[in-house]
C-alpha positions in Angstrom: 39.0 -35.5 23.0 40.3 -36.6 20.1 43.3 -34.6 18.0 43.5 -36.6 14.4 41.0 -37.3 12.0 39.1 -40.6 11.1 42.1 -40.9 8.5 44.9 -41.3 11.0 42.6 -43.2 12.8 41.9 -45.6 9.7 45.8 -45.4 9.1 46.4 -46.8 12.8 44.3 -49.5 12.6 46.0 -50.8 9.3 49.2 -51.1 11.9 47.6 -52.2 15.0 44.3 -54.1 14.0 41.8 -53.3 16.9 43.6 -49.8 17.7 40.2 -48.3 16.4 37.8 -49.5 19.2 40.3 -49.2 21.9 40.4 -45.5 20.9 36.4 -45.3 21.0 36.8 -47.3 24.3 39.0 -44.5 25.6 36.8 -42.2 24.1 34.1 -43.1 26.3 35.4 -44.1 29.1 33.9 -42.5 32.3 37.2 -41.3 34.4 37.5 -39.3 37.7 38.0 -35.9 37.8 41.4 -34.8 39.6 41.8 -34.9 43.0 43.8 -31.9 43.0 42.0 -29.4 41.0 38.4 -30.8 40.3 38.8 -31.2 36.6 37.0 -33.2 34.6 40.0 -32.9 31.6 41.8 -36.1 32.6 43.3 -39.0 30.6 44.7 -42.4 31.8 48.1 -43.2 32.3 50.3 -46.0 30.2 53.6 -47.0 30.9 54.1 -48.4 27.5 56.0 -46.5 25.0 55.7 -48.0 21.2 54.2 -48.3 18.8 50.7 -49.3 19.7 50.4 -46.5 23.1 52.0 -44.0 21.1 49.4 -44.2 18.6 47.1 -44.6 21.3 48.4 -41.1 23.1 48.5 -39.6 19.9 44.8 -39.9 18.7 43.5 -38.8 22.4 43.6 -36.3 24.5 42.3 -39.0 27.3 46.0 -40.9 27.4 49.0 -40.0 28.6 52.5 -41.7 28.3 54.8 -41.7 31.5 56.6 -44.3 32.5 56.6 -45.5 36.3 53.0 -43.6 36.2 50.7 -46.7 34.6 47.7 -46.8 36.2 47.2 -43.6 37.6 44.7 -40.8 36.5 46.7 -37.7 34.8 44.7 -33.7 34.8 45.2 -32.3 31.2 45.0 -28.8 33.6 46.7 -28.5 36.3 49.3 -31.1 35.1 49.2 -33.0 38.3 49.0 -37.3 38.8 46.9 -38.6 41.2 46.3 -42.6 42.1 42.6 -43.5 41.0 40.7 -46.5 39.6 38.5 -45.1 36.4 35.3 -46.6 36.6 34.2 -48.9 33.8 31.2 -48.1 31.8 28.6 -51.0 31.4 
């Protein structure tokens, strides 16, 4: 789910050209739902942490910054990580 408006979104694209569609890529991603608690409320996991991810992290509800986590899928409920692939929408 998104948490800024289409002006911070307009404002992180002037920074990081592109930032936009990988938001609305995010956005629509299809990801699992935890493994631990059945939620569909989950968001990605990036390692990174500038300028570019935190903008990312900041405009989404569907990524989350950790560090030594990348790659895995994180429940925006039960606060737990878990190791899955999201699948890619075609």
């Amino acid at each position: 789910m998104l948490k800024v408006s289409a002006e911070v979104i307009e404002q992180f694209e002037a920074r990081h050209p592109g930032i936009a569609a990988r938001i609305e890529g995010i956005e629509k991603a299809v990801l699992p739902a935890c493994s631990h608690c059945g939620s569909g409320d989950t968001a990605i996991v990036l390692g990174g942490i500038v300028g570019y991810t935190m903008n990312l992290a900041a405009a989404t509800t569907r990524v989350k910054l950790y560090p030594g986590k990348a790659g895995e899928i994180f429940c925006n409920v039960c606060g737990r990580f878990s190791w899955q692939v999201p699948e890619k929408k075609h």
